[in-house]
N, C-alpha and C positions, 0 to 999 in steps of 0.2 A: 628241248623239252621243259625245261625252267620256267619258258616264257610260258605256256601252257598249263604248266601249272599253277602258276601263277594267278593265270585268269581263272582256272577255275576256283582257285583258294578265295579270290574275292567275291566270287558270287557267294560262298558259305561262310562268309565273312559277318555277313549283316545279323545272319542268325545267332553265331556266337558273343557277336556285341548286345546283341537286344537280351542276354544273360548275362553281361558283364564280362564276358571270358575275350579272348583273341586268339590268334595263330599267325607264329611267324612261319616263313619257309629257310631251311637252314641250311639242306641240299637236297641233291637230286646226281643218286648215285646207282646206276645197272638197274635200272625200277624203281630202284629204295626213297620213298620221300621221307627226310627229316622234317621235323615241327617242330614248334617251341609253343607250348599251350601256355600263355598268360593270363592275366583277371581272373576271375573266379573260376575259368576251367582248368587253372594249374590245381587249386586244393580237392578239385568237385569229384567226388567216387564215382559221377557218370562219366568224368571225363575219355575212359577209355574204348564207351560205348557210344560216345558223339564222336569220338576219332574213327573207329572200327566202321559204324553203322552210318555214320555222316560224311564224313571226310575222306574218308578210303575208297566209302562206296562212290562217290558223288566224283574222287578222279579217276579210280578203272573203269566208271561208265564213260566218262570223257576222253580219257588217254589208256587204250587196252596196253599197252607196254609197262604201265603201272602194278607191282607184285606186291609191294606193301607201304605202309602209312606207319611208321615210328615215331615217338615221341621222343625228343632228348632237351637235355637243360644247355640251353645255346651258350652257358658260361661255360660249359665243361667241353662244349664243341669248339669254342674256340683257345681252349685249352688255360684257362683262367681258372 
């Protein structure tokens, strides 16, 4: 499922760049997709309605086993 998400994360990829922001993938746990929102969609008050409305939408329409799109700080996931 990784891989799949993967591919869809870089199709939504270009749009986040063409704002200056990004998205890592951090895991992929029971549904659960982690992210790490950097550039400018780590500060941006839209950011959690371009996650909700973009990114969540755009992988439970490509991967139905997909239950939700979280955002964490990949420093604190990797326990740093």
């Amino acid at each position: 499922m990784r891989e799949q998400v993967e591919a869809v994360l870089a199709k939504v990829r270009p749009t986040l760049k063409a704002d200056g922001g990004d998205i890592e993938l951090i895991d992929v746990k029971d549904g659960i997709v982690q992210v790490h929102l950097s550039g400018a969609c780590s500060g941006c008050p839209m950011s959690q309605m371009t996650l909700k409305h973009g990114v969540e939408a755009a992988l439970k329409a490509a991967i139905p086993e997909i239950k939700e799109v979280v955002p964490v700080n990949k420093y604190q996931a990797a326990g740093c």
